[in-house]
C-alpha positions in Angstrom: 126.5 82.7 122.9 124.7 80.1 124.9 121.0 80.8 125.2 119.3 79.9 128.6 115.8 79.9 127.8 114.7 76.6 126.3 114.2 76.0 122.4 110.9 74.0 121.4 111.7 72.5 117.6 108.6 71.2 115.9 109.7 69.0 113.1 107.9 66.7 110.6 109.2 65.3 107.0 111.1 67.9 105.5 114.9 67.4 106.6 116.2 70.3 103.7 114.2 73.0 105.6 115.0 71.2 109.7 118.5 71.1 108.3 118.5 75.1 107.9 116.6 76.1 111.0 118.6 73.5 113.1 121.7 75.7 111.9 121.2 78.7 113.4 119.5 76.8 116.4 122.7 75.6 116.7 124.3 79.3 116.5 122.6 79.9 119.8 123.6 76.8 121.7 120.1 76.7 123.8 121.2 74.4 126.9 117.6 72.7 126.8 116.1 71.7 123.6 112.3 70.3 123.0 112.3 68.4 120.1 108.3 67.8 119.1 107.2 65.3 116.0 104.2 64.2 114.6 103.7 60.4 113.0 103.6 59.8 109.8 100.5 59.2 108.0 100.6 55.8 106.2 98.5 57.0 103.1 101.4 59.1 101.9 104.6 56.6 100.7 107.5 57.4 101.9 106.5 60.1 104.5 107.7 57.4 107.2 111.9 57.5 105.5 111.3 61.5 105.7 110.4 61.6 109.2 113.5 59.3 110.0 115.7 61.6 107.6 114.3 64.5 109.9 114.8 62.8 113.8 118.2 62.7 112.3 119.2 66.0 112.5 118.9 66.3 115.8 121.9 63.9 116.6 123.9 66.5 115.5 123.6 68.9 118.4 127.4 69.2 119.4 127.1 71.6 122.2 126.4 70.9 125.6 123.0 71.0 125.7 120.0 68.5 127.3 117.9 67.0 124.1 114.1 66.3 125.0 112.4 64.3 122.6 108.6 63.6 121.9 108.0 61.6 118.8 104.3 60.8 118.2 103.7 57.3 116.8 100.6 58.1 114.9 99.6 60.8 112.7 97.8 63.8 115.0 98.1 66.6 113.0 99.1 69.9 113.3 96.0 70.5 115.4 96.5 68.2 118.0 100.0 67.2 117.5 100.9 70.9 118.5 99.1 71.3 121.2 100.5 68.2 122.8 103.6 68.9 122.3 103.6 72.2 123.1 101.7 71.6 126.7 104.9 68.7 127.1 107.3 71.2 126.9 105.4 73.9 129.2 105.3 70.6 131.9 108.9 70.9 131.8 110.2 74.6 132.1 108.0 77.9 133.1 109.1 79.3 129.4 110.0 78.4 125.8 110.7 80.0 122.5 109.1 77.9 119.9 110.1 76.8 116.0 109.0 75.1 113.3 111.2 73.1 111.1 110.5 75.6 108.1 110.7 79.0 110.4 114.0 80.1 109.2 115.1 82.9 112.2 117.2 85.6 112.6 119.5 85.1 115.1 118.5 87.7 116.9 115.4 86.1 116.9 116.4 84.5 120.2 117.7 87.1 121.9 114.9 89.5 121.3 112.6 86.9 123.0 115.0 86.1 125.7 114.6 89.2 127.0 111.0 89.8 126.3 110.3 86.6 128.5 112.9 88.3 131.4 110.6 91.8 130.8 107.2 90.7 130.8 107.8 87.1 133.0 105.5 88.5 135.7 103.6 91.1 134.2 100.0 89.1 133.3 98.9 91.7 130.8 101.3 90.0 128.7 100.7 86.5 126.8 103.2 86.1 124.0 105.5 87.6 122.2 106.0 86.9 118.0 108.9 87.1 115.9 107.1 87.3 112.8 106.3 91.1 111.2 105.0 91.0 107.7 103.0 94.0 107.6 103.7 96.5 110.0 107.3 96.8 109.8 109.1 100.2 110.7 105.5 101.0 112.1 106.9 102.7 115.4 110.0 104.1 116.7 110.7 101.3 119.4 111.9 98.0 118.6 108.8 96.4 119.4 104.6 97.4 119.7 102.1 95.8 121.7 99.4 93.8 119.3 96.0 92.1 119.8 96.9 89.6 117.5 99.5 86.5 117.6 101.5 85.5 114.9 102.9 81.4 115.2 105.4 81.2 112.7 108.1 81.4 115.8 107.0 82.6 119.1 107.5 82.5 122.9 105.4 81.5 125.8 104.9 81.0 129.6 103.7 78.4 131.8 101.5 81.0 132.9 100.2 81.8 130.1 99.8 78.5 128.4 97.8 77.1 131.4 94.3 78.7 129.6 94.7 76.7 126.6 91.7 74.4 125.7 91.8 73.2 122.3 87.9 72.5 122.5 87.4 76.5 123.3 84.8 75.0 125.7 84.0 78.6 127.5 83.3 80.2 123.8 79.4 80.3 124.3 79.9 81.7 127.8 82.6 84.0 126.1 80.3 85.3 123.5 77.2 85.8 125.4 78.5 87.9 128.0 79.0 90.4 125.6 83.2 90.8 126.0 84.2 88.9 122.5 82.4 92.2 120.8 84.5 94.8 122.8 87.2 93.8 121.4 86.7 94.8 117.9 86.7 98.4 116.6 85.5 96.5 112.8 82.1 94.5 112.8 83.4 92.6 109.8 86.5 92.0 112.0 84.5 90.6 114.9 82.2 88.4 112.2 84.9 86.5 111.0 86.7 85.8 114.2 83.1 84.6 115.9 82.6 82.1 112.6 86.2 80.8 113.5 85.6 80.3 116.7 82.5 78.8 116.3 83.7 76.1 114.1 86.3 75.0 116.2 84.0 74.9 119.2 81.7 72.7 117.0 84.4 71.0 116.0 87.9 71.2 116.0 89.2 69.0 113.8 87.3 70.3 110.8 90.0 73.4 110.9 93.1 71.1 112.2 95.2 73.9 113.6 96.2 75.0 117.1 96.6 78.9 116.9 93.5 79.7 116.7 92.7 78.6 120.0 95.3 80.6 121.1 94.4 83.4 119.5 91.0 82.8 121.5 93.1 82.3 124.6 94.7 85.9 124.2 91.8 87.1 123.8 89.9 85.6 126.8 91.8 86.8 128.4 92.4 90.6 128.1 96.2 89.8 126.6 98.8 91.3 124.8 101.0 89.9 122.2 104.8 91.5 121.4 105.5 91.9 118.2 108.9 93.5 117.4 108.8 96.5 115.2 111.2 94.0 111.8 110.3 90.9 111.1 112.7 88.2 112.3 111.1 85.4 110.8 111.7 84.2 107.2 108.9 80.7 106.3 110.9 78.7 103.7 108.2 76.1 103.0 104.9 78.1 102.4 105.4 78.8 98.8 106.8 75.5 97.9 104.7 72.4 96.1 105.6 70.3 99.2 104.0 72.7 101.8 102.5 70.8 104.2 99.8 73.2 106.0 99.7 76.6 104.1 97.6 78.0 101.6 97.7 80.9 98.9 97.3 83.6 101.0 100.6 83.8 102.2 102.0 84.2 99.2 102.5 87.9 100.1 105.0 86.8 102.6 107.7 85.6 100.4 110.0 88.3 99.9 109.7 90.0 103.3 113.4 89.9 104.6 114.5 88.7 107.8 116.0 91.3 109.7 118.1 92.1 112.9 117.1 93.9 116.4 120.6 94.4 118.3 120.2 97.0 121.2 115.9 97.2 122.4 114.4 100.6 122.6 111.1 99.9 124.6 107.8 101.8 124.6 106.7 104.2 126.7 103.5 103.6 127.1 101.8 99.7 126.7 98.9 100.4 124.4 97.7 98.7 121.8 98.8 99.8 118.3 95.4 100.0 116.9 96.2 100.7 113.5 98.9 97.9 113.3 96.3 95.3 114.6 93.3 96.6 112.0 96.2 96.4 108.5 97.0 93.0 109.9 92.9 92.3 109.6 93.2 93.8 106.2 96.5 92.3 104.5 96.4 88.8 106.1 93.3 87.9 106.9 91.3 89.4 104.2 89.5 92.4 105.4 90.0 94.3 102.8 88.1 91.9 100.4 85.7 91.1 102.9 84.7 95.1 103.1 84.9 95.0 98.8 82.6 92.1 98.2 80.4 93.1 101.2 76.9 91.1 101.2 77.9 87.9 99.9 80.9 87.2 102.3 78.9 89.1 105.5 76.3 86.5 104.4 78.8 84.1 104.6 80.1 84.9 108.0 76.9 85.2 109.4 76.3 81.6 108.5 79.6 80.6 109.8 78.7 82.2 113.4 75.2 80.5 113.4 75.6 77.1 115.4 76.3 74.1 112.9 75.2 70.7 114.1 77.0 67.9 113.2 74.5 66.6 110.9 74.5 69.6 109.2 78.1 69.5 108.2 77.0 68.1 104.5 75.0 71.3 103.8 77.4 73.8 105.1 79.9 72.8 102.9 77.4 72.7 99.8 76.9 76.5 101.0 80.6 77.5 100.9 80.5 76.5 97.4 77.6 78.4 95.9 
């Protein structure tokens, strides 16, 4: 097999888990690969050797294939560092299936993207498609449902989709005043947390230091439509390991879903949103289910996260979160 569609590989310091995910990369023999990586941040000895140790793989590509590189020489983080590197790829081809050194994938993965690029290239409705299905597996007949919601741990893009991105989320205010951000939620304690996120990283994005949210804003915006395929394709070898680098302990429910296979695609009939996928999602991974449990406190909490936060105030807020 020789895939067509290009292959972005974000990497960092953890050559073990590149090592693995390069593998099966190389099982695909993409004939364009992005390769993105942040710098090394200078407080943390020996990070620099582990970034070398990780570059390194990629000299091993054996196949004919054209290697890209973009190596940062300071530390961005994953916040910046991803959106950089993921708008230098999108300069360079009109669609990309994306990676991150510890997003082990099927190898089907590919393939199932491949052709949801070639399906949905011109259809706008459509902004992304997933390969990660933690909680809603086996939730329809078809291979794949159509999802508000947009995983990153592996994923594929268009140009034309990409081209709304704006890390800053500088159209949130005129977003949420026009009244569209609440017509998209069926759940008020849904649409509270997603406006405290958003309002953060409109306030400031660097206090959250991540990319996908603004996506997910992005999706949103913009009336999209995310493919998520009905197994889950996508095993993350790094997020329940002492060395993660950007996870927390509420993935830890992830660990032992298996990676699984889509061969032959059965497609809907009908492109509607699976509502009830989308709302267990809210539930199991973001934390709806507590939220609705411990009620006033946390819909306090929220409430205070959508209020706007001035800079000054940044000392007090978090002297909130801890009461």
């Amino acid at each position: 097999m020789s895939l067509s569609t290009a292959v972005g590989f974000i990497i960092f310091s953890r050559a073990d888990f590149a090592a693995r995910v390069f593998e099966v990369i190389a099982q695909v023999k993409p004939k364009k690969l992005f390769v993105i990586q942040d710098g090394h941040r200078p407080h943390k000895p020996g990070e620099a050797e582990k970034c070398a140790q990780t570059r390194a793989i990629i000299d091993k590509v054996d196949w004919d294939c054209e290697v890209f590189t973009n190596y940062s020489e300071v530390n961005l983080g994953p916040g910046r560092r991803f959106t950089s590197g993921i708008d230098w790829v999108m300069s360079h081809v009109e669609e990309a299936i994306f990676l991150e050194e510890d997003a082990l994938p099927s190898p089907t993965y590919f393939s199932f993207c491949e052709a949801m690029l070639e399906r949905y290239r011109d259809d706008q409705r459509v902004m992304s498609i997933t390969g990660c299905n933690f909680v809603n597996r086996n939730s329809t007949n078809d291979s794949y449902y159509y999802s508000k919601y947009h995983d990153s741990w592996g994923w594929a893009l268009w140009r034309r989709s990409w081209k709304y991105y704006d890390y800053h989320m500088k159209s949130w205010p005129e977003f949420q005043q026009s009244g569209a951000f609440a017509q998209i939620f069926e759940d008020p304690y849904e649409k509270e947390f997603w406006r405290g996120a958003f309002e953060r990283i409109h306030i400031d994005p660097q206090e959250i230091n991540t990319w996908d949210i603004q996506w997910q804003y992005v999706i949103w915006s913009q009336a999209g439509l995310v493919v998520v395929p009905n197994k889950n394709l996508i095993g993350n070898i790094g997020c329940n390991l002492p060395n993660r680098v950007h996870y927390s302990d509420q993935y830890d429910f992830r660990e032992d879903v298996p990676v699984e296979h889509i061969e032959d695609i059965n497609h809907p009939s009908f492109m509607v949103r699976n509502r009830a996928a989308d709302q267990n999602l809210f539930d199991i991974v973001h934390g709806g289910k507590d939220i609705r449990w411990r009620d006033r406190p946390l819909v306090k909490t929220l409430r205070f996260l959508a209020s706007p936060i001035p800079s000054s105030g940044k000392k007090i807020f978090k002297e909130f979160l801890k009461k």
